[in-house]
N, C-alpha and C positions, 0 to 999 in steps of 0.2 A: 510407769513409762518405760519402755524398751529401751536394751542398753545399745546406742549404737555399733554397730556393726565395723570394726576395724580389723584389718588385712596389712601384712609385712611386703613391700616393693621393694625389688630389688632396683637402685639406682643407674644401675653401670645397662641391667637387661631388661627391666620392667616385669620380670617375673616376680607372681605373688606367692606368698606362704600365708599360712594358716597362724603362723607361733613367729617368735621373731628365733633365729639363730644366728651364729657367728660370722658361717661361710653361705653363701647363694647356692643353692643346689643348681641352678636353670647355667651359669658362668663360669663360677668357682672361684668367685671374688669373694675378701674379704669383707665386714665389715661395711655394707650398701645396705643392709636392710633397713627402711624407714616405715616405720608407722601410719599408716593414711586412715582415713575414715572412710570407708565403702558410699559410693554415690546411693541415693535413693530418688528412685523417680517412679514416678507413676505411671500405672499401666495403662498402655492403649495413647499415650502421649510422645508425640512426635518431638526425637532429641536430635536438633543440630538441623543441616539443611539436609533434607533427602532426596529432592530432585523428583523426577521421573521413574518408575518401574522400570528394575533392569532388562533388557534385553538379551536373550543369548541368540549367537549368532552361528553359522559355519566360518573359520579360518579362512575359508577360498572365496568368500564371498565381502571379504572385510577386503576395504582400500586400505593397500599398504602404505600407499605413498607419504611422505612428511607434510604435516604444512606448514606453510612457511615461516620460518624462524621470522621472530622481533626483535632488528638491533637495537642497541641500549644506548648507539651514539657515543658510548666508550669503547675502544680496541680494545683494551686490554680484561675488560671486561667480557667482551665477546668474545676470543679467544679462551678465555678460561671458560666459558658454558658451551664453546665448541663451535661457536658463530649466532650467537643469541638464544633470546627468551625462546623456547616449543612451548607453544599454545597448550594449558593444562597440565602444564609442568609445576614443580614445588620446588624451589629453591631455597634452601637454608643458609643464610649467611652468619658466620658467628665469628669472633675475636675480642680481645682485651678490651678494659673499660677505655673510652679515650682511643680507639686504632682508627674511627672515620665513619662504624658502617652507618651510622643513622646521616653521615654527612654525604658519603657516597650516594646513598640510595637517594636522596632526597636531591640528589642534583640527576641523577638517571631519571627520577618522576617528571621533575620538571623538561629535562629536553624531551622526552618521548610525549607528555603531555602535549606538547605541540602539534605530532601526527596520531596520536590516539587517545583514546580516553585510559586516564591511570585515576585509580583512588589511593591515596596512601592516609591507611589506620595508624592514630600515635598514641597508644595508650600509656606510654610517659609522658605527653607534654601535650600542654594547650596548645589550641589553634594560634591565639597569640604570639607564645614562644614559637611554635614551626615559622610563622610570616618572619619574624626579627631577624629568625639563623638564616634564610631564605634571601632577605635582602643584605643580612652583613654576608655572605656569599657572593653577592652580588648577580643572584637569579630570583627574580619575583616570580612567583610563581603564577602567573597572570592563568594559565589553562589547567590547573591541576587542581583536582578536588582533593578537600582534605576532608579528615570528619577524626575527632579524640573521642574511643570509644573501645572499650575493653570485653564488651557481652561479644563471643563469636555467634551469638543468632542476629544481633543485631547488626552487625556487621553481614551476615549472609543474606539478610535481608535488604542491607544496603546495595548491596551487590547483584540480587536481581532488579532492583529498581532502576543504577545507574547503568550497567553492563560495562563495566569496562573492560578491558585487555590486559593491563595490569593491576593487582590489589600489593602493596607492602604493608604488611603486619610488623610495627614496631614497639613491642617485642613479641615474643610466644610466651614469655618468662609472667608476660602482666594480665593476658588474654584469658578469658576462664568461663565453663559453660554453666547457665542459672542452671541447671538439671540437676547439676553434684554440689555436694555439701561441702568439699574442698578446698581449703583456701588455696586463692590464685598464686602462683609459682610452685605449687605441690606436685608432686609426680602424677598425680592421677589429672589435675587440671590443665597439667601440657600437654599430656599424651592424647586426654579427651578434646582439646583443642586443637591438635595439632591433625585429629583425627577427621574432625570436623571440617576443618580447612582442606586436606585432602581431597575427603569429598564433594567439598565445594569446585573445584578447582576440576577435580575427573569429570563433573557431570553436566559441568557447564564451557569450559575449554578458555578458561582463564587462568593467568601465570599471576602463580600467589609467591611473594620471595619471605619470607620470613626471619628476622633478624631473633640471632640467638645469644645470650651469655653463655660467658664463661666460666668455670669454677677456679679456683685457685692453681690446681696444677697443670692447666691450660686444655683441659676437655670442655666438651658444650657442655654445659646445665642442664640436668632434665635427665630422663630417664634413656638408655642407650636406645630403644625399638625406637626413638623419634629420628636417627638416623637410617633407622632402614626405612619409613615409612616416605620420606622423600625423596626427589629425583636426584636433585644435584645439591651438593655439600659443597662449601666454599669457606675457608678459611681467612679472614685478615689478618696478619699480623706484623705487629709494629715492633721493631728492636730500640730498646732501652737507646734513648737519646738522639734517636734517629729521626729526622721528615721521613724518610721514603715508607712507605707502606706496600708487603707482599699481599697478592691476592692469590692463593691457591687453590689452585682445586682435589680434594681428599675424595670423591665418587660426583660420576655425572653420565647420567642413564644415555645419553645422548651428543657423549661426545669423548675425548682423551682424558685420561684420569694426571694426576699431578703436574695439568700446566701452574704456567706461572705468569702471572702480570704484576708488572709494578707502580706503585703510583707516587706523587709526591705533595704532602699536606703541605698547604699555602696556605696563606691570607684569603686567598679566593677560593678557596676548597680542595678537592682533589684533581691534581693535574699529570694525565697520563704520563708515562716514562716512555718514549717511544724505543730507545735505544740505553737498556739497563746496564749492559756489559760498560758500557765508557761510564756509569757510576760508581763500577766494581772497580775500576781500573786507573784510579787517581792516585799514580803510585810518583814519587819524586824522580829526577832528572838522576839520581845519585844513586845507584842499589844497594841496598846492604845486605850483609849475608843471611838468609833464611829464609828467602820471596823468592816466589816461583807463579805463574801464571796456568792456571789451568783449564780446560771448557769441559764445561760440564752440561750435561742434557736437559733439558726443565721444558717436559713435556712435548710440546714439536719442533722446539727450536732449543738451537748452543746457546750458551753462558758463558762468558768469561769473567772469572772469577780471580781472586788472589789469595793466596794461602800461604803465611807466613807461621815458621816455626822456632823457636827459642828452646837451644839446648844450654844446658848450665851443669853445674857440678850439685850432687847430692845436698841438697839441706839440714836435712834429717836422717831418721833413721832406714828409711826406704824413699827411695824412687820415685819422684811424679810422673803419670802419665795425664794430662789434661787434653781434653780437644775441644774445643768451642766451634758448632758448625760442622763437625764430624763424630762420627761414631768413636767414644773411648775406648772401648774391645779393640775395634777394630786397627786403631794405632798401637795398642799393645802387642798384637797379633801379628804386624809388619814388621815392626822395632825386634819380634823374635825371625822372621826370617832376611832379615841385614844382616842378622848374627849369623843364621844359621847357613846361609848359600853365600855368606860376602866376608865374614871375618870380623864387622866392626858391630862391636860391643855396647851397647848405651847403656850398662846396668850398674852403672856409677854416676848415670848424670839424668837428670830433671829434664821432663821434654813437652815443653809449652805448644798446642798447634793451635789457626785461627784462622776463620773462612772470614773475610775483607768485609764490611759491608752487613753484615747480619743474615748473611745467607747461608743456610741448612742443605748441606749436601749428602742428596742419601743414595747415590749410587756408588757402583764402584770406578767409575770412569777417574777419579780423581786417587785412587793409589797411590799409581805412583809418583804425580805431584807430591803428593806426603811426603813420601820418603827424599825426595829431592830437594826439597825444602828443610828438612830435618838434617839431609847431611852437610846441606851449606850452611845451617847455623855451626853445626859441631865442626865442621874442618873450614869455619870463621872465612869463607869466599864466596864472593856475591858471585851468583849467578846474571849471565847476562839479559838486558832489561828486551831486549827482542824475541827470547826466549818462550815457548807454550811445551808445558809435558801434560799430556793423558795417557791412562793406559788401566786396564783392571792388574792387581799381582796375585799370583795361586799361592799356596803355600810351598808348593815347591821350585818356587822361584821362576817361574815364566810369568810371561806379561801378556797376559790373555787381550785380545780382541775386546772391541766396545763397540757397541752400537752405532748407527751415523754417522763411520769416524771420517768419511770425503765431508761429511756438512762442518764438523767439529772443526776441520784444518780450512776448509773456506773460509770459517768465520772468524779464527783467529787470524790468517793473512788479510783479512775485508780490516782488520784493528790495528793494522801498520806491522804484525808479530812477522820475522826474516827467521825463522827455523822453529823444528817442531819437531820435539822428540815422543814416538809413538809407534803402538806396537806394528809387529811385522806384517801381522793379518791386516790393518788396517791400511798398509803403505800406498799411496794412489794408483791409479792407472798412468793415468798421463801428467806428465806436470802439471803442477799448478803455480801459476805467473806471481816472483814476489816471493814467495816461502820456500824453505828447502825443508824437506821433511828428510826425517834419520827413524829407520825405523829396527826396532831393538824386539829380540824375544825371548831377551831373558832380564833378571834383573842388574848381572852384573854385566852384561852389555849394555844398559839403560848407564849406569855409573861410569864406565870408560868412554861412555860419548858424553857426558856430561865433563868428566875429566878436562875432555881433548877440543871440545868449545873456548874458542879463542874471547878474549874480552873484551865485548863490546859496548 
């Protein structure tokens, strides 16, 4: 009997090798290579749906036009895909065990089930369990088709039967094609699953969303080419102890890359956050010193966030620099030009920072909040609570220009904020009714207005 045939997959790239080695030649990651058993299938046998004989076409003679987007009946959901489902789009959603996706998607089936046909595949749970979670949600699912079923032929076959508009596959992690000898969650049964569904999806012009896991250090599961192979990638995620749940978007063929929506798990499911910034911003009547209020960009619209910082005296034998919610380089990097363009020294004392709320700020619009907040812990004076600072910092101590920054000060005046320290490049045109903006273009201008802020 022949020995079967096994191939080394890279996990991070789905590049195969012949041997297994250390590092991925195809990435240059460590330590990814996995062992798979090469599919065998017969010749002349039709694997997965194939549709129709492709057609090639000329460029000039293809309609450009869109069609029309499918709301999901959730804002905040639509805004992150860029204003709904595109017909024959792949949406990948993935987050932590426990963040909602299988609770989210299963309440977007059933509102849309209403005005269209949706199938939603559960190949973790019986139909029984989908009806239970359905009614303690309190949405019966009275027009939505379900079917628990893990063969992606059987499912493509289901899906020319019913035609609907939208399919969810929950999960890609369970889903596996009879064709490969693979067991189901292996790199080659997602890839060839996921491959499968694509195709379904291109050649008949149905929105397949696909729910993903995650692996421990918070990457999706599965081999990395299942991210290029989809349109739009969507993240949830849930911060330790928190209701609120981020929904982000990390690539979307069809609309802004890193928006943001938020949601809030209830008793009843997931309920939109129409206005997140007043979640960020449940700060006390009383300030104390190391808060400071910032707006930060998340994709087409401000944020206001808060970012408190704790400076302390050395513990040990070196330094902490910590940031939760921020880049740690990147506060070590600032902490050296305080010293170097301003005189004050932090390399005797411990410097704790923290974005409010469990929110991950990757721009640089928030600098120099940072340090405004870092120096009202260490020279122990609340900054005032009407107070918003944006600004990016160079190394050489100016306070560069940010993006949107008329939307950035609109929206912190729309939040009750009476001043706004922010760079020079950004300073309005015209007034704006309500706020006074002070605009600074260097770093130690940015700190003598802060100085000369009276206390309110």
């Amino acid at each position: 009997m022949a020995r079967p045939k096994a191939a080394f997959v890279c996990s991070d790239c789905g590049a195969e090798h012949g041997k297994w080695q250390g590092q991925c030649g195809a990435c240059g990651q460590w330590n990814t290579l996995r062992e798979v058993v090469v599919a065998k299938t017969q010749r002349g046998a039709a694997v997965g749906y194939a549709g129709g004989a492709a057609r090639a076409a000329k460029l000039r003679d293809i309609d450009s036009s869109e069609d029309a987007r499918i709301p999901s009946k959730f804002g905040e959901l639509d805004r992150v895909l860029g204003g709904g489902f595109v017909p024959g789009a792949v949406v990948l959603m993935g987050g932590d065990p426990g963040a909602g996706k299988s609770t989210l998607l299963l309440q977007v089936s059933v509102a849309l089930a209403q005005q269209a046909r949706v199938l939603y595949v559960s190949g973790e749970e019986s139909l029984q369990q989908i009806a239970a979670r359905a009614e303690r949600l309190g949405t019966p699912p009275e027009d939505l088709t379900v079917v628990s079923e893990t063969a992606v032929e059987r499912v493509s076959e289901l899906v020319q039967v019913e035609r609907p508009h939208l399919v969810v596959i929950d999960s890609i992690q369970v889903m596996h094609v009879q064709s490969s000898d693979s067991l189901p969650g292996s790199v080659t049964q997602v890839r060839e699953s996921a491959a499968q569904l694509v195709r379904l999806a291109k050649q008949t012009g149905v929105v397949v969303v696909l729910v993903g896991h995650v692996t421990k250090e918070g990457n999706l599961a599965g081999p990395r080419v299942l991210e290029h192979m989809i349109d739009c990638l969507v993240m949830l995620e849930a911060p330790p102890g928190s209701r609120y749940r981020t929904l982000r978007g990390q690539k979307n063929r069809f609309g802004a890359v890193n928006e943001l929506g938020v949601f809030a798990m209830t008793d009843a499911g997931m309920k939109e956050v129409s206005n997140p910034s007043a979640i960020f911003l449940q700060r006390p009547e009383q300030m104390a010193p190391g808060s400071v209020v910032t707006v930060t960009w998340e994709g087409t619209r401000p944020l206001l966030v808060e970012i408190q910082a704790l400076v302390d005296d050395v513990q040990g034998a070196h330094p902490k620099r910590v940031a939760i919610g921020l880049d740690a380089q990147r506060l070590a990097m600032h902490l050296a030009v305080l010293h170097r363009h301003c005189g004050v020294s932090l390399a005797d004392q411990d410097v704790f920072v923290n974005v409010v709320g469990g929110v991950r700020i990757g721009e640089t619009g928030a600098d120099l909040a940072l340090l405004a907040a870092t120096l009202s812990s260490f020279r122990n004076r609340a900054l005032p609570r009407s107070l918003a600072v944006f600004g990016e910092l160079g190394l050489t101590g100016e306070v560069r220009p940010v993006a949107n920054g008329q939307d950035r000060l609109r929206e912190a005046g729309k939040h009750g904020f009476t001043c706004a320290i922010l760079p020079h490049a950004n300073r309005p045109r015209r007034a704006i009714a309500g706020i006074e903006a002070i605009p600074v273009g260097s770093l130690g201008q940015a700190l003598t207005a802060i100085a000369e802020l009276p206390e309110r």
